[in-house]
C-alpha positions in Angstrom: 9.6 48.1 5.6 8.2 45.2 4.0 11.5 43.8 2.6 12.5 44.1 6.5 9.3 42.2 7.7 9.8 39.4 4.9 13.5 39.1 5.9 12.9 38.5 9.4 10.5 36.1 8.9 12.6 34.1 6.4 15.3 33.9 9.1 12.8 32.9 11.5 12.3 29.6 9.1 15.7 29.5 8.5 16.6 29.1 12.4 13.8 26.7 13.3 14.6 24.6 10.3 18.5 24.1 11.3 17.2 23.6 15.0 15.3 20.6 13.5 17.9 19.5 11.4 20.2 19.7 14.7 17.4 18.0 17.0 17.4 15.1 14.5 21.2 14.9 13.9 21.8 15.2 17.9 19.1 12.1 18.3 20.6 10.4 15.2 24.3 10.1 16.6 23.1 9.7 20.2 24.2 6.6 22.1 20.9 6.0 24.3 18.5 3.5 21.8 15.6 4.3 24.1 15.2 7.8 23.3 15.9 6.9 19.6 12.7 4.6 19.5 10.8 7.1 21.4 12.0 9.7 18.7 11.1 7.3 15.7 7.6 7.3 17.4 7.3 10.7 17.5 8.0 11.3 13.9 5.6 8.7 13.3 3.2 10.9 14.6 4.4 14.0 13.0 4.2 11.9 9.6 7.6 12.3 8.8 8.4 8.8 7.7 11.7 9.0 6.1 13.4 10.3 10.0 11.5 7.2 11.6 12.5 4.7 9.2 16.3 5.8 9.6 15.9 5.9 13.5 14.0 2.3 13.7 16.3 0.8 11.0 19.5 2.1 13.5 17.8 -0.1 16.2 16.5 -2.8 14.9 19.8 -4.6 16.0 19.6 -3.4 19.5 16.5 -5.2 20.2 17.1 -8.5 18.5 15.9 -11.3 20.5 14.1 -9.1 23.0 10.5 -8.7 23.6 10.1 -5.4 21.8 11.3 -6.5 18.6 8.2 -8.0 17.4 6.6 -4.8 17.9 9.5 -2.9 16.9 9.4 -4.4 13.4 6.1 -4.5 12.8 6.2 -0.6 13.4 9.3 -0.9 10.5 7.1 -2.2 8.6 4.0 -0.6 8.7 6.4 3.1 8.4 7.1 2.1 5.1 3.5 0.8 4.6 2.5 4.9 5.8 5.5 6.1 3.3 4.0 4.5 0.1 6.9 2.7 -0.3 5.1 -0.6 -1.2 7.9 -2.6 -2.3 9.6 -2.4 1.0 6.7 -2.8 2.7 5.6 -5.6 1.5 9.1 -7.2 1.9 8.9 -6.3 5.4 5.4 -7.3 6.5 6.0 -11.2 4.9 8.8 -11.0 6.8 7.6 -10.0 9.9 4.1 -12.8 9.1 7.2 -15.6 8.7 9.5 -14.4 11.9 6.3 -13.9 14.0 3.8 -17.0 13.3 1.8 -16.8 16.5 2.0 -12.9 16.5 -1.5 -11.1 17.4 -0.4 -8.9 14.1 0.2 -11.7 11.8 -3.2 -11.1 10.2 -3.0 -7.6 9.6 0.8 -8.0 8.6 -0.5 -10.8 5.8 -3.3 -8.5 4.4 -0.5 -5.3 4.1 1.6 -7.7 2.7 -0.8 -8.5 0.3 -2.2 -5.1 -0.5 1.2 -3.9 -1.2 1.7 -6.5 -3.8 -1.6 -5.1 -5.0 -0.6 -1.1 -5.2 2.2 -2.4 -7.4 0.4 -4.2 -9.8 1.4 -1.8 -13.1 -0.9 -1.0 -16.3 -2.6 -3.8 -18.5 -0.2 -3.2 -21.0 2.9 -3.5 -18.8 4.6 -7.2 -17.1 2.0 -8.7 -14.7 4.5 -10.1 -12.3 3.1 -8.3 -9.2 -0.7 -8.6 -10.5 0.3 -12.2 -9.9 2.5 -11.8 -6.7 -0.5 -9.7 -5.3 -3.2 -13.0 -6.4 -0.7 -14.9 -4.7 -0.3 -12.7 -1.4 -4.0 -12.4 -1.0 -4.7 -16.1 -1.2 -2.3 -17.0 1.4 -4.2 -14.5 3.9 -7.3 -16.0 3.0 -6.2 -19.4 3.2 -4.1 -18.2 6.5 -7.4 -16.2 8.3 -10.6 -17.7 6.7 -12.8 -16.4 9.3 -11.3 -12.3 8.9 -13.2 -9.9 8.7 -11.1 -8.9 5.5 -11.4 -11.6 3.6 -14.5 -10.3 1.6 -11.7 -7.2 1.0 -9.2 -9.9 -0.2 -11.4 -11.3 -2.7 -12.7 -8.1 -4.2 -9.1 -7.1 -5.2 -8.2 -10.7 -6.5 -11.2 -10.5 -8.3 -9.7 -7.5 -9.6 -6.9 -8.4 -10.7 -7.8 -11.9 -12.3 -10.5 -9.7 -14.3 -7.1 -7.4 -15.6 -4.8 -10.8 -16.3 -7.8 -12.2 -18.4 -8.1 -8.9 -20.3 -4.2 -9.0 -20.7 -4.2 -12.2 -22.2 -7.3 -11.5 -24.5 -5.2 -8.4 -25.7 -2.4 -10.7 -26.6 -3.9 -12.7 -28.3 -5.7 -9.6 -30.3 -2.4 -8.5 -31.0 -0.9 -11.9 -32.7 -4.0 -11.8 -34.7 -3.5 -8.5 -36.0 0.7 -9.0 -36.5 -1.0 -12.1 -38.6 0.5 -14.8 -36.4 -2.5 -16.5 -35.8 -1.1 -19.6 -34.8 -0.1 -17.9 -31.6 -3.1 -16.2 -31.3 -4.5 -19.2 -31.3 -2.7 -20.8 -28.5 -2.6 -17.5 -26.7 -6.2 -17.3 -27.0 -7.0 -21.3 -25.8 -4.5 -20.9 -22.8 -6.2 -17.6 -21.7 -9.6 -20.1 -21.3 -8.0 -22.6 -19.8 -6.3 -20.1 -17.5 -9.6 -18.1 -17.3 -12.9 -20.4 -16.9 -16.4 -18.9 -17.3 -14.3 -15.5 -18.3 -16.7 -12.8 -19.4 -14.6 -12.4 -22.3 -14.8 -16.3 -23.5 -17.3 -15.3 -26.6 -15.1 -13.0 -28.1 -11.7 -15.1 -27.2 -13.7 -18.3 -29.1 -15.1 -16.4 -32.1 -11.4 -15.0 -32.4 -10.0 -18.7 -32.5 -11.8 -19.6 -35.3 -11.5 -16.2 -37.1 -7.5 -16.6 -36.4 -8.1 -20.1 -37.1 -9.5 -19.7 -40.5 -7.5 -17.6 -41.5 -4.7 -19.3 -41.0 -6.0 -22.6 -42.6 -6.5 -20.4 -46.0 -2.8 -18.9 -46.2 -1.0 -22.6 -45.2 1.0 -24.4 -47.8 -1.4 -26.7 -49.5 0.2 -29.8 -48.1 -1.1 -28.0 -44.1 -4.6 -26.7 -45.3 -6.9 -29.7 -45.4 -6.1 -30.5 -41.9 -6.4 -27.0 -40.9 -9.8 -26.0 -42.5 -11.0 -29.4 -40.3 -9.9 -27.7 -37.2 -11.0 -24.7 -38.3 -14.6 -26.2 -38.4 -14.5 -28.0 -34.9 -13.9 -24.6 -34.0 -16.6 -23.1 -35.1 -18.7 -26.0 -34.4 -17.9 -25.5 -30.8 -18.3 -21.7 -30.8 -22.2 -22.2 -31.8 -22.4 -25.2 -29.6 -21.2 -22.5 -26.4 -23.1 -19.3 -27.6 -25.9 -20.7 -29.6 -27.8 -17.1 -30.2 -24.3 -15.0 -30.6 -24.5 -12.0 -32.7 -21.2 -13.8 -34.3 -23.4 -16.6 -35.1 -24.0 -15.7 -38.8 -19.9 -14.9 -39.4 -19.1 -18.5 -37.9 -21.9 -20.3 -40.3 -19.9 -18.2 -43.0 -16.4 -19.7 -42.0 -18.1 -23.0 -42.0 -19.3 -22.3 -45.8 -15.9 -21.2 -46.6 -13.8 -24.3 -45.2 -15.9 -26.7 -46.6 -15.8 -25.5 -50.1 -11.8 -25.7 -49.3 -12.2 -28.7 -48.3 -14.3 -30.3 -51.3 -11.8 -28.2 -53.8 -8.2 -30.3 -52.2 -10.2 -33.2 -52.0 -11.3 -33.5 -55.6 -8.9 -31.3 -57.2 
């Protein structure tokens, strides 16, 4: 009896399912691009994105040039916004903030845009393209719609993602040091403050210059390492002049000890 009851109600599933599969299908081939959009709508509503998107997509040509494709492709758009497919969306929305300058939804379409760009942005450890795209993207808003409400929103999440491109390039330049090319970490290092003013992570990035810096100055070819130690000591020089009460304070005095004995010993050896 209960194999029965289970059977009928798998059929029952069954039917409705392939009535609509048909119900889409018949909509889908159907001539009449008012009932389409009306149907794209609808799934809109039902939250089944992937039928909308096919259904505006077919139609999109239909209304070219009319009145209702503004709103017609913002709705495109904002589908794939609703989908979580964020690299379409935000293809679609700086497409639809360039068609439609004067457009009522040109704000909203610039911060999607934007925040699109954002949901992208991958791992620390991974390419920062979109980190930047995203930076990008929300600066245009802001410079676009000053007085928006969203702009304080905009900010946080550039803020955000500066704070993960500065971390990035500090690990970078970690990562030369410990692979022992300290030259690079070096200039990785002095580009990330250039990049990265008043970064939280300065200290660290200048006591690592002149540890990287040191170090390198003591494994040079001899003809290199008198020039090198010098640098070295500007360095450090300019680390204590930054952070005067660092708890690296007492290991940069130490460097300085140790380059200028190198120093004295190629000068008078």
């Amino acid at each position: 009896m209960m194999n029965m009851r289970n059977l009928f109600f798998s059929t029952l599933l069954l039917i409705s399912f392939a009535s609509c599969k048909s119900d889409f299908e018949r909509i889908r081939t159907s001539s009449n691009v008012e009932a389409i959009y009306e149907a794209a709508d609808a799934y809109v509503e039902a939250e089944e994105y992937n039928k909308a998107i096919l259904l505006y997509e077919m139609i999109i040509p239909s209304y070219r040039g009319k009145s209702e494709a503004e709103d017609l492709n913002y709705k495109f758009a904002e589908t794939h916004f609703k989908n979580g497919n964020y690299v379409l969306s935000s293809h679609y929305f700086k497409t639809f903030a360039d068609t439609y300058t004067s457009s009522p939804k040109r704000e909203e379409a610039l911060f999607r845009n934007a925040y699109s760009e954002y949901r992208q942005a991958p791992f620390i450890e991974l390419d920062q393209t979109n980190s930047n795209a995203a930076i990008e993207a929300f600066q245009l808003f802001v410079n676009s719609f000053p007085e928006s409400e969203k702009v304080n929103e905009a900010n946080k999440y550039m803020d955000e993602l500066r704070a993960k491109l500065e971390e990035k390039a500090f690990k970078s330049g970690e990562l030369y040091y410990n692979l022992k090319n300290y030259n690079s970490a070096i200039q990785t290092l002095e580009n990330m403050l250039k990049d990265f003013p008043g970064s939280k992570l300065s200290e660290e990035a200048y006591f690592l210059i002149a540890k990287a810096s040191h170090e390198w100055a003591d494994k040079s070819i001899y003809t290199r390492q008198e020039e090198r130690f010098n640098k070295t000591m500007k360095r450090c020089d300019l680390f204590l002049k930054k952070f005067p009460g660092s708890e690296y304070g007492e290991k940069i005095e130490d460097y300085k000890i140790k380059c200028q004995k190198a120093i004295n010993s190629l000068t008078n050896g």
